[in-house]
N, C-alpha and C positions, 0 to 999 in steps of 0.2 A: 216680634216685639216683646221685652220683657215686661214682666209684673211688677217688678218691684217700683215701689214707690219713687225711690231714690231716683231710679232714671228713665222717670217721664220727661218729657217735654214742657214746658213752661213758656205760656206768650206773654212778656211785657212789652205791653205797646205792639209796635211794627215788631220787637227781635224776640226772635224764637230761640230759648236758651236749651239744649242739648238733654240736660236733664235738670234734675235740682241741687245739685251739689255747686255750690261757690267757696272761693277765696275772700275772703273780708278785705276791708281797705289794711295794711298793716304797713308798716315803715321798717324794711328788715338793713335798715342805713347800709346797701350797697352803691348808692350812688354816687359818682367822682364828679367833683366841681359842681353839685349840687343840680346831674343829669342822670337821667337811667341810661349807663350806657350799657358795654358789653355784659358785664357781668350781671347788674340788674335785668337785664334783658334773658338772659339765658336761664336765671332762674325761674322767671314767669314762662317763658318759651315751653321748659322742661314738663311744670304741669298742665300746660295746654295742650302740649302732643298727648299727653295721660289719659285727656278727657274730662278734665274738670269745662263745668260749663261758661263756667262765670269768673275772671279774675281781676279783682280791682286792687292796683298798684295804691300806692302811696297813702299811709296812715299816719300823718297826714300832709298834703303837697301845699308850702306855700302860696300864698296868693299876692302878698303884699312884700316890699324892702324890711318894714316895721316888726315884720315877725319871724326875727332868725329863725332857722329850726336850733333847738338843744341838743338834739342829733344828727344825725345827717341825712336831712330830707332831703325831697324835689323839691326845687325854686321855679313853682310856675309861672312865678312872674316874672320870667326870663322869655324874651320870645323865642331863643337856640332850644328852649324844650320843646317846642314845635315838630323839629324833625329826630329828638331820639324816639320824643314817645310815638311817632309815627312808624317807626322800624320795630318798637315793640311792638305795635297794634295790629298791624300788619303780620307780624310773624305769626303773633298769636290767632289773629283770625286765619290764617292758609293750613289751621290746626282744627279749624272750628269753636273755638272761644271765644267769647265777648270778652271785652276787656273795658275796664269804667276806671274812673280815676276820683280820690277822697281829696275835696280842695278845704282849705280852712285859713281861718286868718288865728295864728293861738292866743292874740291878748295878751293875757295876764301870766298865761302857763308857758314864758319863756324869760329872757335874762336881758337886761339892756348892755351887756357887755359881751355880745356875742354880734358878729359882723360890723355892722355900719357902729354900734351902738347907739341907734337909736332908743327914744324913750320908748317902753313897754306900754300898752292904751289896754283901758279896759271901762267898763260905762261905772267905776269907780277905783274909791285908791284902798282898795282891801287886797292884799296880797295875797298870792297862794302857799302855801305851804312848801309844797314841792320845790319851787323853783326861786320863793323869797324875793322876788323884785317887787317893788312898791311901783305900781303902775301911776301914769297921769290917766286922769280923769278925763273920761272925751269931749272934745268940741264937736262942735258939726260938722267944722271943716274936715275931724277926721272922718267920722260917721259916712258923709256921702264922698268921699277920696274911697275909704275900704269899699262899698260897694258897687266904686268901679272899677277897684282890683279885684272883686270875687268873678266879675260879668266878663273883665279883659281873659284873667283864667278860666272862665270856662270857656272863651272863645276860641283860646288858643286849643288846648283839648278838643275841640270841635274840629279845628280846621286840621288836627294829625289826625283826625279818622274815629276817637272812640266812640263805642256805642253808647255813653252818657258820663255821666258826674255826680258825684255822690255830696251832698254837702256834709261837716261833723261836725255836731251840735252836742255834744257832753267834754264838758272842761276846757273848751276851747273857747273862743271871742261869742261865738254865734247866742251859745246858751248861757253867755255871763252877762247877755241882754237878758236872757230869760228869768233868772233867777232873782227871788227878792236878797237873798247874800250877797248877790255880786253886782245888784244896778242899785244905785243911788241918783240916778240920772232925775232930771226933772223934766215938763212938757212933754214933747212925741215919743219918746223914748223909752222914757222911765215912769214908774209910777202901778196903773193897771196893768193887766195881762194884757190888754189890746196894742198896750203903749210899748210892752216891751219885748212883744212880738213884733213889731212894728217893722225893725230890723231885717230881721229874717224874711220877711214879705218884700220888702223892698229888694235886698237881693235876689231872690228867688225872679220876681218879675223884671229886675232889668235882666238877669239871665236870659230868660224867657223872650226880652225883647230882642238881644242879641245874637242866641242860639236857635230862637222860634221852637215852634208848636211839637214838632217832632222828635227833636232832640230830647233822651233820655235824662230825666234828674229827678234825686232823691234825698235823703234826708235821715241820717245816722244822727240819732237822738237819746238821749234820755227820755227814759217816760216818770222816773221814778229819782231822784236823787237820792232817798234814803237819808236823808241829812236835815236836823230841825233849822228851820227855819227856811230851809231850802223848797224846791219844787216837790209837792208831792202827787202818790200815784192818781190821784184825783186831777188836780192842774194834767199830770201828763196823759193823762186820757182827754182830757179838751183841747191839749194843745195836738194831738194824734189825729181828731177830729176836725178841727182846724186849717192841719195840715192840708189834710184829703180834701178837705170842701172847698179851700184855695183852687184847687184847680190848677195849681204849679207845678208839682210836681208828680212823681209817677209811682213811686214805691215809700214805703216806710221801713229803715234800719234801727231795731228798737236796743240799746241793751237800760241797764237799772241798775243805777247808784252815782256814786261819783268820782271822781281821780285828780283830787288836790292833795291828798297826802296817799303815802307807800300804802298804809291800812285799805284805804277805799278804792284806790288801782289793782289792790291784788283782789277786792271783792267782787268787784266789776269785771277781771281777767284769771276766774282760781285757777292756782296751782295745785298741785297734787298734795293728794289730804284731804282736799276738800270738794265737796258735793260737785257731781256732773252735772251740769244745763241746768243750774240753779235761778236759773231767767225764762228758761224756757217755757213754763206756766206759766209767766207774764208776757211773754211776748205773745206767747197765744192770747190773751185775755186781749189787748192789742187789737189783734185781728179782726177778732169776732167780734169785738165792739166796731169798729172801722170797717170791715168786708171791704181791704183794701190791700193789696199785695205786700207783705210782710215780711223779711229778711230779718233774721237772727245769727249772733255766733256768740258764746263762752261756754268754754270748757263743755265743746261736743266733742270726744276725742275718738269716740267710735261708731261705725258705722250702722247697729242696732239703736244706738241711741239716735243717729241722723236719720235713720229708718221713719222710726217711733214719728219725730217731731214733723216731719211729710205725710205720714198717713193718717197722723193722728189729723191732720188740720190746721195744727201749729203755727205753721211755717209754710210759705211758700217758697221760698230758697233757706236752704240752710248752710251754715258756713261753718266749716274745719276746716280753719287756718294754720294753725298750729300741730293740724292732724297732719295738713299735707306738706310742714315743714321738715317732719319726721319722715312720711313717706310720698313724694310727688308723684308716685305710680296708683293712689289710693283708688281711685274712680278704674282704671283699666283692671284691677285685682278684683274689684265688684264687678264689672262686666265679665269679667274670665271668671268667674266665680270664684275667686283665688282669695277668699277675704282672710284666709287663715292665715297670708303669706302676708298681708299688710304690717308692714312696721310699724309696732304702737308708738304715738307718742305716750310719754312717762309723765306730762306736767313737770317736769322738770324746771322749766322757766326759763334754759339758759340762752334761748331764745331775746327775751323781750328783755330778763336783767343785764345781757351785756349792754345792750342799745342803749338803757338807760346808764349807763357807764362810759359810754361813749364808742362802743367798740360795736361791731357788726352782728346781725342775728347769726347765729349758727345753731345748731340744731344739735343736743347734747351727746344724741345717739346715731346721728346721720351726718358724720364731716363732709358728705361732698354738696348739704346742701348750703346753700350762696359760694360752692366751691364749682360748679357745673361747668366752668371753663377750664379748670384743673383736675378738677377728679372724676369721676363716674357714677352718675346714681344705677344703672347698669353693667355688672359685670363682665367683659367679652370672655369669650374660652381661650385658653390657652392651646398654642400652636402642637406645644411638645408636654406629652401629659410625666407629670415628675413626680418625686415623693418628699411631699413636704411633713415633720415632724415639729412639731409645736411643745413646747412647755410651758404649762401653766395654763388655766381656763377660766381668767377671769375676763373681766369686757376686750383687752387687749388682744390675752390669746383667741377669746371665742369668735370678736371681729378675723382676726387672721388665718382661722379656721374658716370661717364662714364664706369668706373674698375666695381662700384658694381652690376648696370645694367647688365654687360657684366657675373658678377656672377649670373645674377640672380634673384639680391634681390627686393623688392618690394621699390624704392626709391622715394624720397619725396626732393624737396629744394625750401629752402626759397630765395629770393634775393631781397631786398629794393628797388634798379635799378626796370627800364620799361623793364631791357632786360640785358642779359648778357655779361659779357667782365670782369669786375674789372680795375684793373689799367690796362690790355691790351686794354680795350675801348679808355682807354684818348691814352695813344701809337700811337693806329693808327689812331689816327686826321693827326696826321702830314700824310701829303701825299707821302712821303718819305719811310714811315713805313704802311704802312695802312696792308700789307700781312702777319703783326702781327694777325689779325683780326681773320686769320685763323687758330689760335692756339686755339678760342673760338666758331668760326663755327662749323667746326669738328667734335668737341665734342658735339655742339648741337645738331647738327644732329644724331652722334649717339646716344644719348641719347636719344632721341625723338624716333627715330624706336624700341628704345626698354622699350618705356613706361614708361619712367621716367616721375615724377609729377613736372613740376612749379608753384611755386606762385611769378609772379614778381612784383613789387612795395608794396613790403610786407615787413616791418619792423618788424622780428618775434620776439620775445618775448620769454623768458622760458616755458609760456604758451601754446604760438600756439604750440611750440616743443614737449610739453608733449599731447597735444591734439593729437599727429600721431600715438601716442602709441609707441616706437620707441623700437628696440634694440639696436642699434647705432646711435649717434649723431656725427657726425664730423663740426666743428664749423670750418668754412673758411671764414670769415668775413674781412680778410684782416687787413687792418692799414690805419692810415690818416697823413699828412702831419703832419711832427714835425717841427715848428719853432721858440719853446722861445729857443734861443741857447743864447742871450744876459745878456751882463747884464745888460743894459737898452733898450728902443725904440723896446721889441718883438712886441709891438703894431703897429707899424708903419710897418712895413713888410709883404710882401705878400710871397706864396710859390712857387716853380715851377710849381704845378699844378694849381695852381689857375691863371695862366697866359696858361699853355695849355690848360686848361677847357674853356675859355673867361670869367672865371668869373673876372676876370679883366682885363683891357685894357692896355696891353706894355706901358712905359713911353716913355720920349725920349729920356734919360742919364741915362742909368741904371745897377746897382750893383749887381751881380749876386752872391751869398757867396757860392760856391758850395762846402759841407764839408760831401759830401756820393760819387759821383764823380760816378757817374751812370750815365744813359743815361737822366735823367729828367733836370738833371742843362743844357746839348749842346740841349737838345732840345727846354729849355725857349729860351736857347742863339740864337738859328736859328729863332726862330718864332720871338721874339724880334728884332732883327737885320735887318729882312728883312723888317720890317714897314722904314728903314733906319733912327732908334734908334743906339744914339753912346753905345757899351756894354762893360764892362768887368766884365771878370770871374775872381774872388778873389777865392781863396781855400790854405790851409793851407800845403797841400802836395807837396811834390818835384816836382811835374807833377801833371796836370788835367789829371779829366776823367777817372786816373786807371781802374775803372770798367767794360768802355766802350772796350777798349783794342784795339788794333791794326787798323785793317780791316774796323771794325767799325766806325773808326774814322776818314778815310778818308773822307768819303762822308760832314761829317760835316764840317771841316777843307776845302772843297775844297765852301761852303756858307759860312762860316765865314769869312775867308783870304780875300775873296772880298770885305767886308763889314768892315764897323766901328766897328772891332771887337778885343780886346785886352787880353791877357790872364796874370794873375800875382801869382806868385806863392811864398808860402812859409811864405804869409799872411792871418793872421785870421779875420774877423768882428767881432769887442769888442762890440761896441753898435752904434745905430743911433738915432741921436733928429734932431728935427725941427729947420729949418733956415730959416727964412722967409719963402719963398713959396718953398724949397726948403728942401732938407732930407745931414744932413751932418752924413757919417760915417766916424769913426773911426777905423783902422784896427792897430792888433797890430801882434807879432811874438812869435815863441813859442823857439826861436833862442836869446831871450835877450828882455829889457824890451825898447822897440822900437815902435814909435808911427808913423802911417800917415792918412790924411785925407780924402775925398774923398767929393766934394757936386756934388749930384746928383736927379735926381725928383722920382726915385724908390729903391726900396733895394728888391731884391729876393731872398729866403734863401731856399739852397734844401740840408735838412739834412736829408734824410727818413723819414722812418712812425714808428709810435708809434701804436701796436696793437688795433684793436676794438674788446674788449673782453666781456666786460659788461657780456653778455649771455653766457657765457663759466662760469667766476663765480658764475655767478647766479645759473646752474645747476651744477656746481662740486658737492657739497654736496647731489645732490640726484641721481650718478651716481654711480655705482658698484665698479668702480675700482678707483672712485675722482681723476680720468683727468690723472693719471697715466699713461706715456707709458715706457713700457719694451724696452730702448736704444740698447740692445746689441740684441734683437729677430729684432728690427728697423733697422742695422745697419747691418744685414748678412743674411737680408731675410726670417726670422721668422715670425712667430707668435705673435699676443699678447695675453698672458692669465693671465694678471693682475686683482684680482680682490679683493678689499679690504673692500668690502660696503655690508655686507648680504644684506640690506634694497634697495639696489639700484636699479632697472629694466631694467636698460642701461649700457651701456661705451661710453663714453664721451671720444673726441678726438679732438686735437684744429693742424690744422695745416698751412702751408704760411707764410705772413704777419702777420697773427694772432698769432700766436710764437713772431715772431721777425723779421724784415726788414731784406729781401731777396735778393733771383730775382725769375724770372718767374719759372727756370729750379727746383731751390729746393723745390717754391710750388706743381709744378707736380711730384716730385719723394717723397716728402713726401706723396701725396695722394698717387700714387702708392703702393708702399711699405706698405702704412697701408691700404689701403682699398683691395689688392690682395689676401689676407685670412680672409676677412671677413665673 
């Protein structure tokens, strides 16, 4: 039996949970027609065989018609969810996992132009931030209608097998009873705490009537909104209280703050930059007031820290969600003692900003996960051990390094650098970003235990390439800044990296033409801004930043805002000439033929990269298959057996930036996927 804190055993209630590690309820929008089928199923499947103890799907699963999801949730209030999540429940327990499901009605925090179009309800007509729909104010009729769609939902969840239900109570309908911002209600409802707890009771106990006494449920809350006039940490220590002494339900899931605007979701959910288990103090506080089984998760990314929050007392389940979307094997690497081989996550976020985009979670540094029906979160060996040669070692080369290794093969990489990173080197200068870093350690290291060859500060050549003898050549050379975008003055211009490299010195007035709207143009703008240089960011797009997305963008926006910092949008940089000692642009619109000016002592132009391919051409013609990849064997987890070159001795493979300007995510699932049947 081990010691370690992490993986004890845990009884709630009758279920005896494996150890303390959980999944949080989270919504990684893989479900079709608004079901977890195969795909959602495989990726929960995946961390259950791992050994995680505890996995609760859906963050958060409808309950009612009234409350589209904004992204692509479960519609629990479909009875056909009955038998997927039963197939999920089922797999995951024949693994030993519990598995619980997050039910919610969202209120206010969704769009009335989304499915039925129904009106949005909420126990007033204050709108959210986030999602801007001006809600109707409730009647009764809605009031006792939703609480017996929360009871029908959780009966159906009952009758597929889970071990309980978790109700969410921060930013969703449940707590927009609770709060004096969000209920204007009058009578039973509104008004005292008793009144507008009122809600929450009634649901909870027609649950109770439906599901009876044994069945598992709980209660993901705010304790703290952080917000004047809102719930504070006093109220949420009586309503914790409350809770427990109800007698409803069985566990308490605490986090602190609120998620009506980007600002107060990313405080509630940090990204990287900012403080680890910055709740965790408070959830503890929680505890020890209640002595009542307690569930916590943000931003616990690593296993010392989820150590800590167990032994300390903290916590009785801790949740790395986001740990174990990076690495689903997290919990089997702590039993093997293998905790050095766990995949960090980076906080990255590009998890939870796609979803809010509309697009599915994926994991920035892990494409096979919510890919587990196509890709591999374990590598098999290769049959015929071969000698694969790599160029370049940035995340693309060092994923396709790391994959062939892991088959096996006899690998070889070149990189011109003293050392490895690519464009994640310059990334994490900012200090802000630096746990980027770890998306190239990782791999170094694995790479290195399994006898991969470097040669760094090596400018390889088609020569050195053919000197390895190769069977495969995968060219990951990346791309370099592109900035003739002008029709005059591209000389006078510097790029955004060459202002994060220090290979130039920030001006003191300067132009920032951001027309890729990735993370490189906000981060000239912070590094620039903070020498207390006046800045503004020009770009052509309705909105800066598109790429950056949501979450991400807080942290930037919360250093610029303070600073001489201006953003304008929906202007192009035509060109820049010299003005005396001075740089005058020109911007024009792509809205009518509209001219403005601009004098200033710098211009920084961040329009992506243009591939460095040189040596990709160079050997296409003496490669078997001349660079050829098979799209559709790429695109559903095949194969490639292209081969078109009798004379050739190789296949030649160009992948990342060396294609065509990216992001980090597509250079590693491009290595993946071609180097995993190598």
């Amino acid at each position: 039996m081990s010691n370690d804190p992490l993986l004890q055993p845990y009884q709630l209630k009758h279920l005896t949970l494996r150890n303390r590690i959980m999944i949080t309820s989270h919504e990684p929008a893989y479900p079709e027609d608004g079901m977890p089928k195969d795909r959602y199923r495989a990726y929960h499947v995946e961390r259950a065989r791992a050994g995680v103890a505890l996995t609760m799907t859906a963050g958060s699963a409808s309950v009612a018609r009234d409350s589209p999801p904004v992204f692509n949730n479960i519609l629990a209030w479909k009875d056909e969810v009955v038998g997927w999540m039963k197939k999920l429940t089922d797999e995951c327990h024949d693994e030993g996992c519990a598995v619980m499901i997050q039910l919610t009605h969202l209120g206010r925090r969704t769009r009335w132009d989304k499915a039925d179009w129904l009106p949005v309800v909420s126990p007033s007509h204050e709108r959210e931030a986030s999602h801007k729909a001006f809600p109707k104010k409730m009647e009764d009729w809605d009031i006792a209608r939703i609480i017996e769609d929360y009871a029908d939902a959780a009966e159906r969840m009952k009758a597929a097998g889970l071990d309980g239900v978790e109700i969410q109570a921060y930013g969703h309908l449940m707590d927009q009873f609770w709060s004096p911002l969000t209920n204007d209600l009058d009578g039973p409802y509104g008004g005292s705490l008793d009144n507008r707890l009122r809600f929450t009771f009634d649901v909870l106990k027609e649950i109770r009537k439906r599901c009876g006494d044994e069945f598992i449920v709980g209660v993901r809350y705010t304790g703290d909104e952080d917000l004047p006039g809102g719930l504070t940490k006093a109220d949420g220590l009586e309503i914790s209280h409350r809770l427990k002494d109800s007698g409803l339900i069985d566990f308490l899931n605490v986090v602190k703050g609120h998620i009506d605007t980007d600002a107060g979701l990313t405080d509630v959910i940090p990204i990287q930059g900012m403080r680890n288990a910055p709740h965790l103090d408070f959830a503890g506080e929680i505890r020890a007031a209640t002595n009542f089984p307690t569930f916590h998760a943000a931003k616990i990314p690593d296993v010392a820290t989820a150590r800590h929050a167990i032994a300390s007392g903290k916590l009785d389940m801790v949740g790395m969600t986001r740990a174990h979307m990076a690495d689903p094997h997290l919990v089997r690497k702590v039993i093997e003692g293998r905790e050095e081989d766990i995949r960090p996550c980076v906080g990255a976020n590009y998890c939870l900003d796609r979803i809010y985009q509309g697009g599915m979670a994926l994991c920035l540094h892990n494409p096979a996960t919510g890919r587990e029906l196509e890709q591999p979160q374990t590598i098999k060996p290769a049959e015929t051990r071969k000698r694969i040669t790599i160029v370049g070692a940035g995340p693309a080369g060092m994923e396709a390094a790391r994959v062939a290794a892991e088959r096996g093969h006899d690998v070889t990489v070149f990189e011109a650098a003293d050392q490895p990173g690519g464009q994640i080197r310059l990334t994490a200068q900012q200090e802000r970003r630096r746990e980027m870093i770890s998306i190239i350690a990782w791999r170094f290291e694995q790479c290195e235990k399994r006898g991969v060859k470097f040669h760094f500060s090596t400018y390889a050549d088609a020569e050195a390439v053919l000197e390895t003898n190769p069977d495969e050549v995968i060219i990951a050379t990346g791309g370099l800044p592109h900035t003739e975008v002008l029709g005059s003055g591209n000389d006078l211009v510097c790029s955004a990296w060459d202002i994060l490299s220090g290979d130039v010195k920030p001006g003191s007035n300067v132009l920032i033409f951001d027309d890729a709207g990735d993370h490189s143009g906000l981060q000239a703008a912070d590094l620039i801004s903070q020498t207390g240089a006046k800045v503004e960011v020009v770009t052509p797009d309705r909105s800066f930043a598109p790429e950056v997305m949501a979450m991400n963008l807080v942290p930037y926006m919360r250093n610029l805002q303070k600073r001489d910092t201006t953003f304008t949008v929906t202007w192009r940089l035509m060109s820049v000439a010299r003005d005396g000692n001075q740089l005058r642009a020109t911007l024009g619109s792509d809205y009518g033929d509209f001219r403005r000016e601009r004098l200033v002592d710098q211009v920084v132009v961040n329009h992506g990269t243009r591939p460095l391919d040189d040596i990709y051409f160079e050997l296409k013609p003496k490669s078997s298959n001349l660079g050829e990849v098979d799209y559709d064997a790429l695109a559903t987890g095949g194969a490639q057996s292209i081969r078109k070159n009798p004379e050739g001795s190789f296949r030649l493979f160009r992948i990342g930036d060396a294609v065509a300007a990216r992001n980090t995510h597509a250079a590693i699932y491009d290595a993946l996927r071609l180097a995993k049947d190598l």
